[in-house]
C-alpha positions as CSV (number, residue, x, y, z in Angstrom):
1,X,0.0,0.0,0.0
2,X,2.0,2.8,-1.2
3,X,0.8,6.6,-0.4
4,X,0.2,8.9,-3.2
5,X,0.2,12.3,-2.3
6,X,-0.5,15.5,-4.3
7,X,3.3,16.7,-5.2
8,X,4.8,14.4,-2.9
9,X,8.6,14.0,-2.8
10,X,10.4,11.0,-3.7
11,X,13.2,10.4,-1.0
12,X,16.0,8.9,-2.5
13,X,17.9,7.6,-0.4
14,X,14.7,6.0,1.7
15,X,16.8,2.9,1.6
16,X,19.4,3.5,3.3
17,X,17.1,5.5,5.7
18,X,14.9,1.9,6.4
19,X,18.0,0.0,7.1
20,X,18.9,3.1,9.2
21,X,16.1,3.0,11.4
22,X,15.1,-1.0,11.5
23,X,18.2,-2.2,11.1
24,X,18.8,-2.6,15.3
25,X,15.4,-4.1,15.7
26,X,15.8,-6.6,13.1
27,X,19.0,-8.3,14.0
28,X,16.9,-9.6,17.3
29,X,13.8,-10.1,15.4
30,X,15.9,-12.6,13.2
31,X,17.1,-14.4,16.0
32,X,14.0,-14.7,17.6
33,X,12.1,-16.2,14.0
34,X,9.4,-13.6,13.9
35,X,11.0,-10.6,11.4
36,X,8.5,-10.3,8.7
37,X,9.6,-10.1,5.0
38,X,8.3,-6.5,3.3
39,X,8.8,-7.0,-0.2
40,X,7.7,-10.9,-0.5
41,X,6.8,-14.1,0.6
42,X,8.7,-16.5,2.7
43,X,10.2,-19.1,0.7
44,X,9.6,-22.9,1.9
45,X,13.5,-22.9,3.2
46,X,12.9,-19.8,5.0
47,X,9.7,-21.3,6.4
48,X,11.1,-24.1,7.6
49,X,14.2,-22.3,9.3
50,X,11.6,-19.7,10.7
51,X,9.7,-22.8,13.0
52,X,12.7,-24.1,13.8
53,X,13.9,-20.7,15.2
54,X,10.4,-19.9,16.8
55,X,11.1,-23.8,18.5
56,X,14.1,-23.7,19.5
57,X,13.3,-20.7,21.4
58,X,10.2,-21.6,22.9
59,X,11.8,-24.5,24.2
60,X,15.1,-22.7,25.9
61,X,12.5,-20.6,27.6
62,X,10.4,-23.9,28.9
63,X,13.9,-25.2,30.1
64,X,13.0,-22.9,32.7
65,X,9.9,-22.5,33.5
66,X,8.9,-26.3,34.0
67,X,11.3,-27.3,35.9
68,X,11.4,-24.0,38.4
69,X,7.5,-24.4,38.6
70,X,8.4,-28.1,40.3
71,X,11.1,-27.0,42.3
72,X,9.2,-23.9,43.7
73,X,5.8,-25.7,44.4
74,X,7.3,-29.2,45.7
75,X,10.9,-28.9,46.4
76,X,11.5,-25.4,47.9
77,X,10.8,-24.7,51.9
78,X,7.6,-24.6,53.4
79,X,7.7,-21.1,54.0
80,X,5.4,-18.6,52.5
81,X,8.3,-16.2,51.3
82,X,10.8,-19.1,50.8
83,X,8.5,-20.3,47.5
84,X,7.5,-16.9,46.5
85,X,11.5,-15.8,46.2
86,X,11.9,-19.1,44.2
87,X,8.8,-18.3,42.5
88,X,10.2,-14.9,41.2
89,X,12.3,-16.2,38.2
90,X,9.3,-18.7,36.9
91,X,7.3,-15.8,36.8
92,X,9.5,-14.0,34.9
93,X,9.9,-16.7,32.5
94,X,6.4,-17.3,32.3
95,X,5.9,-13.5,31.3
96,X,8.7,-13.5,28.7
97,X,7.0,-16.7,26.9
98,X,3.2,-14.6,27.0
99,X,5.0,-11.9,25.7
100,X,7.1,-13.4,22.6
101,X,3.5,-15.8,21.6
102,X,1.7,-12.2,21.3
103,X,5.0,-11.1,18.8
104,X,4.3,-14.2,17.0
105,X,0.7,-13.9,16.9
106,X,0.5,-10.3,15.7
107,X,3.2,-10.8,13.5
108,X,1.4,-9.8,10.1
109,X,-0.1,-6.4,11.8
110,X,3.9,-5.5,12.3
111,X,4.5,-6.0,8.9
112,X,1.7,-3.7,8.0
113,X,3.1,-1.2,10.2
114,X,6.6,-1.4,8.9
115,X,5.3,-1.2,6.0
116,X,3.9,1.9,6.9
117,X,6.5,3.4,8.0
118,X,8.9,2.1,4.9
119,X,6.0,4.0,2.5
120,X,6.3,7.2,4.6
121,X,10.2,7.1,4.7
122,X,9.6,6.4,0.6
123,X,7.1,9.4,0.1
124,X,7.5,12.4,2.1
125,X,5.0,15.4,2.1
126,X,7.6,18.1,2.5
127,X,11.4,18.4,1.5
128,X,12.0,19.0,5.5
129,X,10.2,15.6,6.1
130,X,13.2,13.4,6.1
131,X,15.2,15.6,8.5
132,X,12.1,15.1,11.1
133,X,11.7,11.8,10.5
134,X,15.6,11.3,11.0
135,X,16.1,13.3,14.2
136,X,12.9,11.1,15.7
137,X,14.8,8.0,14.8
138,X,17.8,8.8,16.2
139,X,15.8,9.1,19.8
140,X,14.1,5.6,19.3
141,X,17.6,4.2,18.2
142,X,18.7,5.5,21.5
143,X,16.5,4.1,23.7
144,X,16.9,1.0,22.2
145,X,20.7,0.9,22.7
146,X,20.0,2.3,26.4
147,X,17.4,-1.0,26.9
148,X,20.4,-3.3,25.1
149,X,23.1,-2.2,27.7
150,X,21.0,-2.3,30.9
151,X,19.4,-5.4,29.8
152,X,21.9,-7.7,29.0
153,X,24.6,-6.1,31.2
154,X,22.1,-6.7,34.2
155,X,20.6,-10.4,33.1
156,X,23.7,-11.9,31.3
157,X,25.1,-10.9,34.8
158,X,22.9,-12.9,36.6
159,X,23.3,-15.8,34.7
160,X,27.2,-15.9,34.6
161,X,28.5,-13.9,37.7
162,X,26.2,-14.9,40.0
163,X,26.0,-19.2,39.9
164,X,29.9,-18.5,39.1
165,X,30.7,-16.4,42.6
166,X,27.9,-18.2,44.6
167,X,29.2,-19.8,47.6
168,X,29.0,-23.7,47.0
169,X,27.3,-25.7,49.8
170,X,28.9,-29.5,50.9
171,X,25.5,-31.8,51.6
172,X,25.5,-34.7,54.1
173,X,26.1,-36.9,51.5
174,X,29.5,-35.2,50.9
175,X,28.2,-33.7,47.7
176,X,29.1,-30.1,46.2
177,X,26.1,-28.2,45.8
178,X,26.7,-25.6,42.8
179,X,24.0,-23.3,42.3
180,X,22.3,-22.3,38.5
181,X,20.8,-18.5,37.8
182,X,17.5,-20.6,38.4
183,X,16.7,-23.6,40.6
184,X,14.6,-26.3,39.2
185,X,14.0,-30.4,39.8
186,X,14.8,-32.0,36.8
187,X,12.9,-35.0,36.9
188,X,15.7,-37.4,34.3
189,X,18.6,-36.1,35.6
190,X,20.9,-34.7,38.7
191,X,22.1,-31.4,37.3
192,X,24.8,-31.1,39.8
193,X,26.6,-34.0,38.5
194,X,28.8,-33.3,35.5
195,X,28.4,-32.5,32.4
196,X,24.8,-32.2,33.3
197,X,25.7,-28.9,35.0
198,X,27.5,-27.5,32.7
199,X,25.1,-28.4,30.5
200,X,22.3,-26.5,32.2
201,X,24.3,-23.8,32.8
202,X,24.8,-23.1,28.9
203,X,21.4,-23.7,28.7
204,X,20.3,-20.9,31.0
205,X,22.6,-18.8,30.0
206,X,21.0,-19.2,26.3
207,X,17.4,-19.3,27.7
208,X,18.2,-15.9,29.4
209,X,19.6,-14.5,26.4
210,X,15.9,-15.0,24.3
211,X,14.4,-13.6,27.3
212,X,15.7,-10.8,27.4
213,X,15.9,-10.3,24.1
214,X,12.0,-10.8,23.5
215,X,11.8,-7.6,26.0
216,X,14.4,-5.6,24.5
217,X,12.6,-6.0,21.0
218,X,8.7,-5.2,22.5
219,X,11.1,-1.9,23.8
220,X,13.0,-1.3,20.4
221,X,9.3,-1.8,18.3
222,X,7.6,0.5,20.3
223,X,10.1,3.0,19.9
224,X,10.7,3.1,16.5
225,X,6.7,3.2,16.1
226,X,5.9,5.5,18.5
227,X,9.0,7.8,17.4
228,X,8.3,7.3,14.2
229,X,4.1,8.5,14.8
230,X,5.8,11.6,16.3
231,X,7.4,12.3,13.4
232,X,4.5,12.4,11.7
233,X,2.7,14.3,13.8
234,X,5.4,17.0,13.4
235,X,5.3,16.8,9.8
236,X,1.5,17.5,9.9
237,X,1.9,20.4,12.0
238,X,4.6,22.0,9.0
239,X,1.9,21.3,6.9
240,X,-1.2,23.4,9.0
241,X,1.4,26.1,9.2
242,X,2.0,26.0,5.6
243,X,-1.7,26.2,4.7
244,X,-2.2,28.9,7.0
245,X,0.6,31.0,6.0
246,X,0.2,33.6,3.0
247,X,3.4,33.4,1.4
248,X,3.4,29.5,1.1
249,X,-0.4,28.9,0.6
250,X,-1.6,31.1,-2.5
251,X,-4.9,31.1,-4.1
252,X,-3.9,28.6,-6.8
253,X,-2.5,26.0,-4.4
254,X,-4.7,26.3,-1.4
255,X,-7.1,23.3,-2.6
256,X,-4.0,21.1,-3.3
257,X,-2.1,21.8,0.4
258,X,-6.0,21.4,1.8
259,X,-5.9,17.7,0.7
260,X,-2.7,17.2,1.6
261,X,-3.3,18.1,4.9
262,X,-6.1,16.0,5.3
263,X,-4.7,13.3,3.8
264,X,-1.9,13.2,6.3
265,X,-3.9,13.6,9.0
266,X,-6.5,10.6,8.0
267,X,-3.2,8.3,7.2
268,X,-1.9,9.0,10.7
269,X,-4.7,9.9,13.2
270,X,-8.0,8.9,12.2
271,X,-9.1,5.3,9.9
272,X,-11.9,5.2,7.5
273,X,-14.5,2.6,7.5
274,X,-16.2,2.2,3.7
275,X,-17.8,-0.8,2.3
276,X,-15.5,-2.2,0.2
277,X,-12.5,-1.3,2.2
278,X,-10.9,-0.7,6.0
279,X,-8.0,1.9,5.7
280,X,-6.8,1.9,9.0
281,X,-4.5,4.7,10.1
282,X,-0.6,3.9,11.3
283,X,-1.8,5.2,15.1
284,X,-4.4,2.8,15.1
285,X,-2.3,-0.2,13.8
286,X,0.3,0.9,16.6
287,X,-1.9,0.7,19.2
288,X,-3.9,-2.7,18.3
289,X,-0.2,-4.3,17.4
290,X,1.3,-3.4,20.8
291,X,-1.0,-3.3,23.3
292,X,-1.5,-7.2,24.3
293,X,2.7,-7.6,24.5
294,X,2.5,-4.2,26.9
295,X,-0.3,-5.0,28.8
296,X,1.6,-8.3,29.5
297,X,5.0,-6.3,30.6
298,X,3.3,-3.7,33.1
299,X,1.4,-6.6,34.6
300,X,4.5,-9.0,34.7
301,X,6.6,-5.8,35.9
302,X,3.9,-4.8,38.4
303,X,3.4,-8.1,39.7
304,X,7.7,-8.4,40.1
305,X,8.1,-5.3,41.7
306,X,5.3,-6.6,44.4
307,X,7.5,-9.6,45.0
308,X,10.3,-8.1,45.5
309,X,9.4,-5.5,47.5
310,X,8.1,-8.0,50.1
311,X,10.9,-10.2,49.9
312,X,13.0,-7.0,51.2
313,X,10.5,-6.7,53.9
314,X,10.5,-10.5,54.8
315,X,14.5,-10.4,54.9
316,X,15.0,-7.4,56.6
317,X,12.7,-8.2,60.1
318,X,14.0,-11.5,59.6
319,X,17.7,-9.7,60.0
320,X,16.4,-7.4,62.7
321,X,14.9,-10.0,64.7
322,X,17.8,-12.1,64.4
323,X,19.8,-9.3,65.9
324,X,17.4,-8.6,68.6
325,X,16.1,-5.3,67.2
């Protein structure tokens, strides 16, 4: 769906200008198995690499969740904040896998909206348009190399430092116990023995990895969308003032910069509804694309935050008590 508008200006160097702005977003996309193809179809190969991805994933992600669900519900201590700090990471997990089914799921609606945006970076209303658009990408590039850094810096962390500096307990039976970044009761197998440990430590460390790169890409979409939305909301604005201005707007041209500005304004704002045909505007498509994987990350963040919080409490009058406070 390519936008035609009345004089509009071919930018041309829109390519380089897409790879510019989607270029961070769909390195992890890739990885993942969900970055949708613009210009075609996917061939049978790709396909078939594509499920294997999407598997492989889902299952690194599982690697976690099943077996910490076990170990917090029938393994951990019998105390209330015992399972719910063992509890935490599951949850987590849990989370991560909603959020990268609804990426899968509404995987067609983001390649109508980056398609979208790859028309607008194509067509631009006003010679100024590309300098907008570019300084708004440059934010949402930020902000996605701001979520890269604390992201992995922080989890990778966790599941290298941590099980690596963790002080290892001797049991009765004269057995090492070596903690992972997450407990779990693996039914087949004794992962402290080796090479199973090592084993599930490169595991987790991989399972992590997709985690946190499922969030990193719900954070690098939205920005590039919403950035990009902001753009052309400052583009419509030029526009208004050009129509309203005398020495731009003249009585010859006034009809054309009229539908211009209402064009721009129904592609961005507002959708119309015919009989034949549902022309939905890039706002709309923004918001129903991205609200399911953000509803899931402020209730998994919310519900985190609440664990956490009274697993400070529960430690610290546990301290004070033990210290006769």
């Amino acid at each position: 769906m390519e936008r035609h508008l009345p004089q509009a200006h071919i930018n041309m160097s829109y390519e380089q200008d897409i790879k510019y702005v989607m270029k961070p977003v769909q390195y992890l996309l890739r990885i993942l198995g969900i970055w949708p193809l613009l210009e075609r179809d996917l061939s049978t190969f790709e396909m078939m690499g594509k499920i294997l991805l999407i598997t492989l994933c889902c299952l690194l992600v599982c690697i976690i969740v099943l077996p910490g669900f076990l170990y917090s519900v029938f393994f951990s201590e019998d105390e209330p904040h015992a399972k719910l700090m063992t509890i935490e990471p599951v949850i987590y997990s849990f989370v991560a896998f909603i959020k990268y089914g609804t990426l899968i799921t509404y995987e067609n609606k983001f390649k109508t909206c980056l398609r979208h945006v790859k028309d607008d970076w194509k067509f631009v209303a006003l010679p100024s348009a590309r300098e907008i658009m570019i300084e708004k990408a440059k934010i949402g590039r930020n902000v996605f190399t701001v979520c890269c850094i604390m992201l992995y810096c922080a989890g990778l962390s966790f599941h290298t430092v941590v099980p690596l500096t963790s002080r290892r307990v001797l049991t009765d039976g004269n057995v090492t116990f070596r903690p992972l970044a997450y407990a779990g009761y693996y039914i087949v197998f004794d992962e402290q023995r080796t090479p199973a440990y090592e084993i599930m430590f490169l595991l987790q460390l991989f399972s992590g990895f997709v985690m946190y790169s499922v969030t990193i890409v719900l954070y690098g979409l939205i920005a590039l969308l919403v950035m990009h939305a902001c753009a052309q909301m400052k583009i419509l604005m030029m526009l208004m003032e050009e129509l309203v201005s005398e020495q731009i707007c003249t009585e010859e041209n006034v009809n054309e910069k009229l539908s211009m500005v209402v064009e721009h304004q129904i592609r961005i704002r507002n959708y119309v509804l015919t009989i034949t045909d549902v022309a939905f505007s890039f706002l709309y498509l923004v918001e129903d694309t991205m609200r399911h994987s953000s509803l899931f990350e402020i209730l998994g963040s919310t519900l985190m935050l609440c664990l956490v919080g009274y697993c400070i409490l529960i430690v610290g009058s546990t301290f004070r008590s033990c210290h006769g406070e």
